[in-house]
C-alpha positions in Angstrom: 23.3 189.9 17.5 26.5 188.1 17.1 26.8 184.4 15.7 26.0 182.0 18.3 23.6 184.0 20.0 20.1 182.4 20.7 16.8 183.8 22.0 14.8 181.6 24.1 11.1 182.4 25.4 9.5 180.1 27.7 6.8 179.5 29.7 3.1 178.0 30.7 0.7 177.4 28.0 -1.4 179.5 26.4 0.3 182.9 27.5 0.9 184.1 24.0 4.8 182.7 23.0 4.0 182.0 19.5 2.7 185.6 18.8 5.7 186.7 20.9 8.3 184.6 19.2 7.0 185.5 15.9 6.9 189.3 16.6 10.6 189.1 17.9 11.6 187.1 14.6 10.5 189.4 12.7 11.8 192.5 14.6 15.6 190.8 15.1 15.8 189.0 11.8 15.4 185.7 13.1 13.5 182.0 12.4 11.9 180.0 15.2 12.9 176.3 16.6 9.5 174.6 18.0 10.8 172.6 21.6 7.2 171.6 22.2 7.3 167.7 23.2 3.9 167.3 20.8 4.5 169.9 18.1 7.3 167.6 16.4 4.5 164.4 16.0 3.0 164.7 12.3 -0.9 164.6 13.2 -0.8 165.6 16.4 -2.9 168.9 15.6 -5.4 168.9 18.3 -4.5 170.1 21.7 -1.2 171.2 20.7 -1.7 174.5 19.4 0.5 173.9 16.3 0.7 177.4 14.2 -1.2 177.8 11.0 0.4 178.6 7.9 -1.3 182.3 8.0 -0.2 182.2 12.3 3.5 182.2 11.2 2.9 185.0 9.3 6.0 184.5 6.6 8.7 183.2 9.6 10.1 179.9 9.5 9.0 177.5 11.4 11.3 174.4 12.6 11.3 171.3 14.4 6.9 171.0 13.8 5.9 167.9 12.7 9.2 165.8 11.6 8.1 162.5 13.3 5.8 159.9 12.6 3.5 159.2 15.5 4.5 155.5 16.1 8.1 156.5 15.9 10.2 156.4 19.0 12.1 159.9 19.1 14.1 160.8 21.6 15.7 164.0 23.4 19.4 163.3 22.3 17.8 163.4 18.4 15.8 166.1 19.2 19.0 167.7 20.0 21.1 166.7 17.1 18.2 168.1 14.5 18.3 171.3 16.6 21.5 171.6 16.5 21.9 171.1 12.9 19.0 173.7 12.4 20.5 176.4 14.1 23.7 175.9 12.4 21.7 176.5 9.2 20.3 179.8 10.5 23.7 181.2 11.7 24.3 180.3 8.3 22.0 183.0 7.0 22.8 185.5 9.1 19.7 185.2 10.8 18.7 184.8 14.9 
């Protein structure tokens, strides 16, 4: 896949995207960008199905706990971190 190219996988909870995405990142070379509204709050482990070190399974993981709890984080600097991110990873010739 060419620079600028971006996978995304959606849908309900609890269907299986994390073993998904992590299958497909491993299979197309590519790193995977959390969106989940609760995964970026540091501490926010239970009901939010954050993967486990030994879950990733070697792939990188971004955008999982970068915000204090108290903090007030919004979805324009969720975007600019993203962004950022994924300039990084086209960076390494990665997905």
């Amino acid at each position: 896949m060419s620079k600028g190219t971006l996978v995304v996988l959606v849908g309900p909870t609890a269907i299986g995207k994390t073993d998904t995405a992590i299958a497909l990142a491993k299979i197309l070379n590519g790193e995977i960008i959390s969106a989940d509204s609760m995964q970026i709050y540091k501490y926010m482990d239970i009901g939010t199905a954050k993967p486990t070190v030994e879950e990733m399974k070697g792939i990188a993981h971004h955008m999982i706990d970068i915000v204090e709890p108290d903090e007030e984080f919004s979805v324009a600097q969720f975007q600019q971190l993203a962004r950022k991110v994924i300039e990084q990873i086209f960076e390494q010739g990665k997905l």
